[in-house]
C-alpha positions in Angstrom: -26.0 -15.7 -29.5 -22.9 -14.6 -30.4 -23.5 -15.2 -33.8 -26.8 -13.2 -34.4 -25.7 -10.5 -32.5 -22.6 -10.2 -34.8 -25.2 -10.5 -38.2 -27.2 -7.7 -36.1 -24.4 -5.5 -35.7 -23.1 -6.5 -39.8 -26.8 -5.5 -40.7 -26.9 -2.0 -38.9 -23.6 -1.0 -40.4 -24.8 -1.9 -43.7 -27.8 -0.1 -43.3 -25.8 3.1 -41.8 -23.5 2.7 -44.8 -26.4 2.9 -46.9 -27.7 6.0 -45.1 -24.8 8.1 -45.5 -24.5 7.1 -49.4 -28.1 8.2 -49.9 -27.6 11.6 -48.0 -24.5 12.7 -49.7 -26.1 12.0 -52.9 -28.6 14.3 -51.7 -26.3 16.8 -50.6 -24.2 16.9 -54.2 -27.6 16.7 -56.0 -28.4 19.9 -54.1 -25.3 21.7 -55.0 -25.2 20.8 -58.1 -28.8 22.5 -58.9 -28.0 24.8 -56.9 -24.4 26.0 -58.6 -24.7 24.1 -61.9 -28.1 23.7 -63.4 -30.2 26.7 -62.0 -27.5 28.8 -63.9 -27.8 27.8 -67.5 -31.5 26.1 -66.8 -34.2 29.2 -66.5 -37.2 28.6 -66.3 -40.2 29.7 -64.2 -39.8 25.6 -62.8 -36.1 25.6 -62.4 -35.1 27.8 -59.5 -32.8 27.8 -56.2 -34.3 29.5 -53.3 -31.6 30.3 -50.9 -34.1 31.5 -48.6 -35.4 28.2 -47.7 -31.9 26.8 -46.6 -33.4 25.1 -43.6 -35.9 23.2 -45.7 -33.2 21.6 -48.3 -30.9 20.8 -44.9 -33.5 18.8 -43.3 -34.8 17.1 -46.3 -31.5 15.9 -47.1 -31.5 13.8 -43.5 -35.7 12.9 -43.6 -35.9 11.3 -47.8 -33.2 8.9 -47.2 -35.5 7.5 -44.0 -38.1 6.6 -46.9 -35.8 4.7 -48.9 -34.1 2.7 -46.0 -36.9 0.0 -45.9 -35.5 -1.1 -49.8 -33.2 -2.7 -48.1 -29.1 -3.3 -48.0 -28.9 -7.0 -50.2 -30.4 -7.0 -53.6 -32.8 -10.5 -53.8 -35.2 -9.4 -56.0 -36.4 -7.7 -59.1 -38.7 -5.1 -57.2 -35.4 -3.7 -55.5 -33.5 -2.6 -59.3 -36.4 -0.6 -60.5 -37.0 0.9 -56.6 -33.5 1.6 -56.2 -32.8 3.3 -59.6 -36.0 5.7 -58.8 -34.3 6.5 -55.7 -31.9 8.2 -57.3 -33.6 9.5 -60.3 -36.9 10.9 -58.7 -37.2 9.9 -54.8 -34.4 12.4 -54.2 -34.4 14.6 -56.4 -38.1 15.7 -56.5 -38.2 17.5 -53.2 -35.2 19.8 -54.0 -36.6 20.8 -56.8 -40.1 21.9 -55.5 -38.9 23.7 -52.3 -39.2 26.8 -54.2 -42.7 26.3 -55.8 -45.6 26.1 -52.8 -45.3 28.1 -49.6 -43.7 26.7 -46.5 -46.3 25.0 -44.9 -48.2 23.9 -48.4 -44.6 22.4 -49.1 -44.2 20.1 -45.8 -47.8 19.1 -46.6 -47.3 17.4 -50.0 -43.6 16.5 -48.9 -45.1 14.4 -45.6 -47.1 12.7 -48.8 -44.1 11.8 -50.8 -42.3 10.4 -48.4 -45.1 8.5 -47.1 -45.6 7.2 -50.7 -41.7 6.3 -50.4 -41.3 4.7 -47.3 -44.7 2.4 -49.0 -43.2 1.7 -52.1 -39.5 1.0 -50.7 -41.3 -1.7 -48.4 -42.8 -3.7 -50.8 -40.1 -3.9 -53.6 -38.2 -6.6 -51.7 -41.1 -8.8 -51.2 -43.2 -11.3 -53.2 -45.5 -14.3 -52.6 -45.0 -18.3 -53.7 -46.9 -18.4 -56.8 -47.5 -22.2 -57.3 -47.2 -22.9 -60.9 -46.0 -25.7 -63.4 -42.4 -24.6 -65.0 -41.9 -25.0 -68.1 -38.4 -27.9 -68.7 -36.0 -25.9 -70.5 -36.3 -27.4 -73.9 -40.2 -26.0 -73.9 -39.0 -23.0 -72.7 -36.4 -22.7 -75.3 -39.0 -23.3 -77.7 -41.5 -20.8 -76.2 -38.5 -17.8 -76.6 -38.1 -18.9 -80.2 -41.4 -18.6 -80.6 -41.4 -15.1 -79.2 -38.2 -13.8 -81.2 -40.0 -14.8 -84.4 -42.7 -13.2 -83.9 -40.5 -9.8 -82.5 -38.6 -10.5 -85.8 -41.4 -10.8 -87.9 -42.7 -7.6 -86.5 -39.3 -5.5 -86.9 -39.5 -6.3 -90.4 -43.5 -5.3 -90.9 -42.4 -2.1 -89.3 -39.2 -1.3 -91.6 -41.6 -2.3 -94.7 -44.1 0.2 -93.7 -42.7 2.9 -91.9 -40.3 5.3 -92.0 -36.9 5.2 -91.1 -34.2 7.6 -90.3 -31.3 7.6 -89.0 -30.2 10.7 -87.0 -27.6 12.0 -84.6 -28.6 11.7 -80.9 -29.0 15.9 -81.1 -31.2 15.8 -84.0 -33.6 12.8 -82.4 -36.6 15.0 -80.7 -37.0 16.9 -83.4 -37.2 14.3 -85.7 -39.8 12.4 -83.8 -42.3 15.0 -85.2 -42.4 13.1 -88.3 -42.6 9.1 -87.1 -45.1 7.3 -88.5 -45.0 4.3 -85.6 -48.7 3.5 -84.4 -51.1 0.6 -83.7 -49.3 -2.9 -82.6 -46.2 -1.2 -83.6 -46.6 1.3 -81.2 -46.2 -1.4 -78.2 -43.9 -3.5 -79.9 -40.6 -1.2 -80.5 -40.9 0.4 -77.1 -41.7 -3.0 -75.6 -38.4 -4.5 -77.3 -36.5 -1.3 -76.2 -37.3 -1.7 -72.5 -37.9 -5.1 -72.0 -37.5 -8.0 -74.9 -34.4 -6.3 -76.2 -33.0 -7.4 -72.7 -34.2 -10.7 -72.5 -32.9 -11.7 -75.8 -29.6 -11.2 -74.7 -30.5 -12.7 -71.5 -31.1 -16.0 -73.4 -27.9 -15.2 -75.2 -25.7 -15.3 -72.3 -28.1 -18.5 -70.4 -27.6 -21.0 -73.6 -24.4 -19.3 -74.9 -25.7 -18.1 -78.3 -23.5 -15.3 -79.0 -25.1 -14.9 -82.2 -28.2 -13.8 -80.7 -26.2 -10.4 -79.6 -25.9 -8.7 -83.3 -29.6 -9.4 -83.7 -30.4 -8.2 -80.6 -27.9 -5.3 -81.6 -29.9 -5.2 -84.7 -33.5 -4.5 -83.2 -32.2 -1.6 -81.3 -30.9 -0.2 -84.2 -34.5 -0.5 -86.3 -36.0 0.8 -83.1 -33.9 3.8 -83.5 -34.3 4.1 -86.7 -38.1 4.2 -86.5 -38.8 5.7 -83.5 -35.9 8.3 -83.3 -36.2 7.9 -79.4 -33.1 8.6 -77.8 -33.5 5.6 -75.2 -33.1 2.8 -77.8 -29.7 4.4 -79.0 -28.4 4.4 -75.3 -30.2 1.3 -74.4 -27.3 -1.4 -75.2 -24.9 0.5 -73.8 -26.6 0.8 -70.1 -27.8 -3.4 -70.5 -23.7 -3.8 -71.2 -23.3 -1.0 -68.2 -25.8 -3.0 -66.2 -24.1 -6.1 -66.8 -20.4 -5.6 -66.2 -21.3 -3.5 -62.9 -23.5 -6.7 -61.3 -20.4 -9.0 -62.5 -17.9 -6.6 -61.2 -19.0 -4.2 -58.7 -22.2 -4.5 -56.7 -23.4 -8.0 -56.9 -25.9 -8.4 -54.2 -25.2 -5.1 -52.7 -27.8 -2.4 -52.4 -25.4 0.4 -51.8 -23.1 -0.3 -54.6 -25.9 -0.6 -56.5 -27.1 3.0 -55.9 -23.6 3.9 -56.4 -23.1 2.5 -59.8 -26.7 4.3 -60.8 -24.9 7.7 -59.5 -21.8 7.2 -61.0 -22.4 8.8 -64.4 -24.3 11.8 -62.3 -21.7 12.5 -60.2 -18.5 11.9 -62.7 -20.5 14.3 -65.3 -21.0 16.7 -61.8 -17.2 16.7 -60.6 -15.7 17.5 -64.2 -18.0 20.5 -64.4 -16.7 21.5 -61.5 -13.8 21.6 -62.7 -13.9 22.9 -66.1 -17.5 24.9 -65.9 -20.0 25.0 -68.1 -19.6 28.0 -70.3 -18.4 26.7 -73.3 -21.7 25.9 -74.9 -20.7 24.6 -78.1 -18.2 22.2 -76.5 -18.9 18.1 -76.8 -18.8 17.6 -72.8 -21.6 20.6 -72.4 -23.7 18.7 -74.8 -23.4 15.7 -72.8 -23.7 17.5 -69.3 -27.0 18.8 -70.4 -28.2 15.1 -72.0 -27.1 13.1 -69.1 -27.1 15.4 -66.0 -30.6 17.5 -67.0 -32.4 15.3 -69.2 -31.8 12.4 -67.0 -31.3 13.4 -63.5 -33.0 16.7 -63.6 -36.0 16.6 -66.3 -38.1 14.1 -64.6 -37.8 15.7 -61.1 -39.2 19.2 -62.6 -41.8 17.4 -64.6 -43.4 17.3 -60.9 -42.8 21.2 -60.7 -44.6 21.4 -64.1 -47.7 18.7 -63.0 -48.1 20.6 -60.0 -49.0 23.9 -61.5 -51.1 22.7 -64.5 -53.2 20.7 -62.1 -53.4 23.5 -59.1 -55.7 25.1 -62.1 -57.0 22.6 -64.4 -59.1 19.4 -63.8 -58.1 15.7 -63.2 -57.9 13.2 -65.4 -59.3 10.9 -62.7 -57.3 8.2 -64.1 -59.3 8.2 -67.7 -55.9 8.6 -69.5 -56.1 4.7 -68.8 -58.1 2.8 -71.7 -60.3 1.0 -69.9 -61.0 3.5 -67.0 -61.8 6.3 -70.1 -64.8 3.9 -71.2 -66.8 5.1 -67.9 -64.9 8.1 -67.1 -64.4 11.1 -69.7 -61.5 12.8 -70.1 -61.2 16.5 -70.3 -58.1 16.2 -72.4 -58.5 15.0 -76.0 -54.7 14.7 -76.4 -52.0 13.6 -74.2 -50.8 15.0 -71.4 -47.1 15.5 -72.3 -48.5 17.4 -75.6 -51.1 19.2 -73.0 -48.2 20.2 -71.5 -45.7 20.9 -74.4 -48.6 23.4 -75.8 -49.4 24.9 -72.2 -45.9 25.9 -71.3 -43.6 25.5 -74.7 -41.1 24.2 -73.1 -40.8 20.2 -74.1 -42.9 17.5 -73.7 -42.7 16.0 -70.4 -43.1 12.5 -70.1 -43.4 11.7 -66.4 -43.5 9.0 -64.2 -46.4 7.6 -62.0 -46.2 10.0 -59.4 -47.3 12.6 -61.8 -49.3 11.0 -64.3 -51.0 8.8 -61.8 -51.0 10.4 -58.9 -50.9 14.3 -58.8 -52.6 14.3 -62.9 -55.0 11.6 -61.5 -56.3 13.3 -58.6 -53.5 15.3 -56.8 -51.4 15.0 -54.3 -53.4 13.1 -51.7 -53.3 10.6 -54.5 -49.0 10.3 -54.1 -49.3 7.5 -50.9 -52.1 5.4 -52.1 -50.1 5.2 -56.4 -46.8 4.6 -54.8 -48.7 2.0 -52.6 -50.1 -0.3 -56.2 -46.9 0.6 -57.9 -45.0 -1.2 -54.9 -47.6 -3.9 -55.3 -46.9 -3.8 -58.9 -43.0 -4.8 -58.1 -44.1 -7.0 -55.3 -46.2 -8.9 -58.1 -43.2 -8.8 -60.7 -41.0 -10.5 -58.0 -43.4 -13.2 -57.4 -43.5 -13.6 -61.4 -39.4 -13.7 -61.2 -39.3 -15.8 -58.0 -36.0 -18.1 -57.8 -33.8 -16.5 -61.0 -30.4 -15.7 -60.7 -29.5 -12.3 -59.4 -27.4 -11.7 -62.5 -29.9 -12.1 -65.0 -32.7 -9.6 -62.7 -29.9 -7.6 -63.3 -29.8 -7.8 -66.8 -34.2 -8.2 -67.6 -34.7 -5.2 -65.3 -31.8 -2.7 -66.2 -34.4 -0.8 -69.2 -37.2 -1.2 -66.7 -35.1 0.4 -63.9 -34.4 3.9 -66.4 -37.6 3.8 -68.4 -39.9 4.0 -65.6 -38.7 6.9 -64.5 -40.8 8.9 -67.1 -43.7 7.1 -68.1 -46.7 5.8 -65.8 -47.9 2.6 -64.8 -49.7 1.9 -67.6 -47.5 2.3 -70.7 -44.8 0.9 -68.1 -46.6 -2.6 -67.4 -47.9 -2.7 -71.3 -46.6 -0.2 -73.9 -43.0 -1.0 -72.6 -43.8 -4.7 -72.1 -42.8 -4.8 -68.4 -46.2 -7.0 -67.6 -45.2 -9.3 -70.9 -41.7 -9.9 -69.5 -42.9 -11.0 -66.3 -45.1 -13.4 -67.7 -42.6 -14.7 -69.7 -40.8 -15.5 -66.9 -43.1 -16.7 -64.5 -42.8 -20.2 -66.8 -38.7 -20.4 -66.7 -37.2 -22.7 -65.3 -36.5 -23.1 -61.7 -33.0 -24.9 -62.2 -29.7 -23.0 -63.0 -28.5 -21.6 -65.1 -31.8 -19.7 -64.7 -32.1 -20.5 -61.1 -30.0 -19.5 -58.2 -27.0 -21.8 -56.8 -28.6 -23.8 -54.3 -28.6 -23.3 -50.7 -29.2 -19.0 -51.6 -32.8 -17.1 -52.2 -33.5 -14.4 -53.7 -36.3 -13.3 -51.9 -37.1 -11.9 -48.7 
């Protein structure tokens, strides 16, 4: 009796730990749009109103209730993607749109996102027993090779036929006007960026194959090359970020986890503090505004953006997905993020689910029930990952867990190869070193 009521009491302080990380994230978020971004960001979807004081106090105690249920030990796959949108949307997203609806219009949609919260957060930890026949690890083995070759086969179809460019990270959204990536290709860079890319290296570290790292070094580069997207230049860096932190720092820790996801934000956040942002022309401004606005602060205002298009225009009703657009038409002939690049000439904004397939879908009564399938969309990729070591999840799911964060379901599961990865390794072997050390689980 003793014993459980000690775990008990280890569990609620864990938990309370976790509570207070996730509201003073909330509250430095806050001040940092408030004092920081807001003053060299201005647009008509990128405003502080001190007015509504009350509103941004309260949120800061009622968002980090929705994310609670994620949970305070990391044992599954679910829980790095869930936890990384925690911090890059979950929280941020109702700061940003206090100013944009009236009072009581705002608590309306806000009771819907954190509904849609508290439902996804729930089911990222959990999974189901899928009975199936592992692969031994020799036909495994061969079933990677067999994979890579055909990656590497495809990497050099694309340099033969496409073009390629290298430029400076600056220079790469401008320079994406003029890709010619399309068809297969189209799935298979972004699906290497996100997800192979990862696994490669993955495989590298599992049979101890350092000479897989320069290739997979290699296909970054070629998808940089040909896709000038910004991602696949930072992308080996955060897997190496991703790696050392598990290894080092938060191992099966939810809260550390969150932390090491916040750390760039709020490093990049305290120096500006410190030295301001007036010196526009300076390397650390260019790097404030690449990290700490395109990362931390684009996708949250995307919502800002979806919200006013659609308070006017029609859904898409989901036809932006292939299959759905054979019985359903779409009244957009191009995609949304040029829809919305030629609406409002500001950028394209690529969003995540909650915009694309929720409020673009069918608007904001659509938030709870998408954040409901995208849980069950984690809760199916755990079952897929069921038994792996936490170190690798760490690893497969580091591009997933910062790529999600601004495209929807359906390029996330297929375009970025999310759903390919999971099959992949449904059939891996259940014994280490791609298992867990016996006696431990990694699901709840």
């Amino acid at each position: 009796m003793i014993s459980r009521g000690r775990i008990s009491l280890q569990a609620a302080g864990r938990c309370a730990v976790l509570y207070m990380v996730l509201v003073a994230y909330s509250a430095i978020y806050e001040h940092f749009y408030e004092y920081q971004l807001t003053p060299i960001v201005q647009d008509m979807f990128t405003a502080y109103d001190a007015s509504r004081s009350g509103i941004y106090t309260a949120i800061l105690f009622l968002t980090p209730l929705a994310i609670l249920p994620i949970g305070t030990r990391l044992r599954s796959a679910g829980q790095f993607i869930a936890g990384s949108l925690a911090v890059l949307l979950f929280i941020p997203i109702p700061i940003v749109f206090v100013p944009m609806p009236s009072v009581q219009e705002y608590w309306e949609i806000y009771g819907l996102l954190w509904m849609g919260y508290l439902a996804l957060c729930t089911l990222s930890s959990l999974d189901v027993n899928i009975e199936v026949r592992r692969l031994a690890d020799a036909r495994y083995k061969g079933l990677l090779t067999l994979t890579f070759v055909i990656v590497g086969l495809g990497m050099i179809w694309v340099l033969a036929t496409d073009r390629v460019n290298l430029v400076g990270l600056n220079g790469a959204h401008e320079a994406r006007t003029e890709i010619t990536v399309s068809g297969l290709k189209g799935y298979l860079l972004p699906s290497y960026v996100t997800s192979l890319g990862g696994l490669l290296l993955a495989a590298a570290a599992v049979y101890r194959r350092t000479y897989l790292i320069p290739l997979a070094m290699f296909g970054f580069l070629v998808c940089y090359a040909t896709m000038e997207e910004r991602t696949a230049a930072i992308m080996p860096f955060w897997l190496a970020y991703f790696y050392f932190a598990h290894k080092y720092i938060f191992r099966d820790s939810v809260t550390r986890y969150l932390l090491c996801i916040m750390a760039p934000f709020l490093l990049l956040v305290a120096v500006a503090a410190i030295i301001g942002t007036s010196d526009t022309k300076s390397v650390f401004y260019d790097l404030f505004t690449l990290a700490a606005y395109r990362v931390f602060s684009v996708p949250a205002i995307g919502f800002n953006l979806y919200d006013n298009f659609f308070h006017f225009n029609p859904h898409t009703y989901w036809s932006h997905i292939s299959l759905v657009s054979q019985f359903v038409g779409t009244p957009y002939k191009q995609p949304l993020a040029q829809v919305m690049e030629e609406t409002y000439h500001m950028s394209s904004y690529n969003v995540s689910f909650l915009e694309t397939d929720g409020v673009a879908a069918a608007g904001m009564l659509a938030i709870p029930w998408i954040c409901a399938v995208f849980g069950m969309m984690l809760m199916a990729i755990n079952s897929c990952t069921r038994g792996l070591s936490l170190g690798l999840l760490a690893l497969l799911m580091a591009g997933s867990s910062i790529a999600l964060m601004d495209v929807g379901m359906g390029p996330g599961l297929l375009t970025n190869g999310l759903a390919l990865l999971a099959l992949l390794l449904l059939f891996a072997p259940r014994r280490p070193p791609w298992a867990v050390k016996p006696g431990r689980s990694l699901t709840v």
